[in-house]
N, C-alpha and C positions, 0 to 999 in steps of 0.2 A: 730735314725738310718735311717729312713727312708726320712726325713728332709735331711739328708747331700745325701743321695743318687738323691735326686728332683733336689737340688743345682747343685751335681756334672753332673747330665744328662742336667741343664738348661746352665751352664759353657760348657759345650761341644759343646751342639747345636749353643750357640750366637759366640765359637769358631770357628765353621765349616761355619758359617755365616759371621763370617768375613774375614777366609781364602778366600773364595770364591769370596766375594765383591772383595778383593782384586787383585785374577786371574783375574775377569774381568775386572777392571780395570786395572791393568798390559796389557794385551791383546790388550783393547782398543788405549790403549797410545802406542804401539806399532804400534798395526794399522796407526793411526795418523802420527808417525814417518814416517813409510815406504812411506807412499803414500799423503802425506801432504795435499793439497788443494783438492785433489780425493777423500780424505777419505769423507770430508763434501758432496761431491757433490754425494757422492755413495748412502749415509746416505740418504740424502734430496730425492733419486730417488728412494725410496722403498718405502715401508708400513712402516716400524718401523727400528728400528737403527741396531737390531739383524738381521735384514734379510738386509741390507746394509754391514754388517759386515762377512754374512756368503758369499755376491757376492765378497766381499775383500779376504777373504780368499779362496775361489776359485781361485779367479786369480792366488794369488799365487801358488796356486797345479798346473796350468796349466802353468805357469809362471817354475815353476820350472821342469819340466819335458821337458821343450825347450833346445835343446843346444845353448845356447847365447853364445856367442865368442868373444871374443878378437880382433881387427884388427893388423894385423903386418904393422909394419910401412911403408913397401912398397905400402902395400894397402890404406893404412892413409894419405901418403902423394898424391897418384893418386885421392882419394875422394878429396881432400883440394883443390888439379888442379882443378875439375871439379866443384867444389863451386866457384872458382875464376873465371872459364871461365861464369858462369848460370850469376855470378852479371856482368861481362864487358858486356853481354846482354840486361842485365835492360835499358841501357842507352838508346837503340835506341827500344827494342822489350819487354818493363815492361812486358805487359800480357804474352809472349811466355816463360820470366823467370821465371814468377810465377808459368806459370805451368813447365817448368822444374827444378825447385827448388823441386817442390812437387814430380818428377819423381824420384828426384835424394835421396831427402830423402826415398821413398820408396823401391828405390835400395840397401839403407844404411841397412834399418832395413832387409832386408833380408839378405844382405851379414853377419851380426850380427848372423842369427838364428830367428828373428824374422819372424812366418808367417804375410803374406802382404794380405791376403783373407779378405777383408770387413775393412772400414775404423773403424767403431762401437769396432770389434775384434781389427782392430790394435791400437784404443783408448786402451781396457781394458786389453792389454798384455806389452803396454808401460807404464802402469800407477804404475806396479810392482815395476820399478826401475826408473822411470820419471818423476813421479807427478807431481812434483813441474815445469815441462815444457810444461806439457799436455795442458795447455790453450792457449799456444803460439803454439800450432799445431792446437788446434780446430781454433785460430784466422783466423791462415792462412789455415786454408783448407777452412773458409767460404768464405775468399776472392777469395780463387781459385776457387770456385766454384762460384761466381756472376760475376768472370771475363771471364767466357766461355761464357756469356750471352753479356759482355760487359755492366756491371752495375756494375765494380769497377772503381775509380776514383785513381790517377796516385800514391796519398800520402795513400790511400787504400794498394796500391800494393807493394808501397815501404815499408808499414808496413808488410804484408806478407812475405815480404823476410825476413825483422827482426826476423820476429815468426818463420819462418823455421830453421832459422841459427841458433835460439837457439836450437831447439832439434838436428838440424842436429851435432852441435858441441858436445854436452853429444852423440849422438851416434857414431861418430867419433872417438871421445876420451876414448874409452868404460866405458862412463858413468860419466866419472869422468870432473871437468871442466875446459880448460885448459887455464894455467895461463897465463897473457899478452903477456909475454912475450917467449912462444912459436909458434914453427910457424903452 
């Protein structure tokens, strides 16, 4: 009797040990999903993966208690002018568009909801629903920032604009990315 009682409390235990493995693994790969290439980079910036995981899930709390919005399409299409006008710039004034690309996208994430207060915050409140763009903002914000110095070179700045116009299009589009053949 007491044999089946060992068993059935050692059955339980290796039971609740694998539910649990399981949660966190569920959890993890979740993580992963939401924030895709951020999640490695969050991991890699910490002490240990757990405390990489609890600054992920912070964002998110912080993340979600923003009201992020929608743009209506009036307002969608006046940003898409103002992107068009930043690149007919390039042509003649690359470094003046870089940095107003980077104006312009800043405008975006707050007309969004997002706060704009510190580049670092606005890395870790884009990375909620953006990840997988966040590297083509850090690109271009390095650029932007060697170009106030005048130590980006012209295919430097042209890349810039590439890396802006990615995220600026997922915030544009609220989030979503839009297909070719819209305008």
């Amino acid at each position: 009797m007491s044999l089946i009682v060992i068993i059935i409390a050692v059955v339980l235990v290796l039971l609740a040990c694998a539910v649990a493995a399981w949660m966190v693994t569920a959890r993890r790969r979740k993580l992963r999903e939401r924030f895709g290439p951020e999640y490695e980079r969050a991991v890699e910036g910490k002490d240990s993966r757990r405390a990489g995981e609890r600054e992920l899930r912070e964002r998110e709390e912080r993340h979600d208690a923003l009201d992020i919005k929608p743009l209506p399409a009036p307002l969608r299409d006046h940003y898409a002018q103002e992107w068009t006008r930043v690149q007919e710039r390039f042509v003649d004034r690359p470094e003046e568009a870089v940095h107003e690309a980077d104006r312009l996208v800043t405008t975006l994430m707050g007309e969004r909801g997002y706060p704009t207060e510190g580049y670092e915050q606005q890395l870790k409140d884009l990375s909620v629903d953006h990840g997988r763009t966040l590297e083509h903002y850090r690109a271009a914000h390095a650029v932007n920032g060697r170009s106030s110095s005048r130590q980006a070179t012209t295919e430097e700045l042209r890349g810039a604009m590439v890396h802006y116009r990615a995220l600026f299009e997922e915030l544009l589009h609220n989030g979503d990315r839009p297909r070719e053949n819209q305008g």
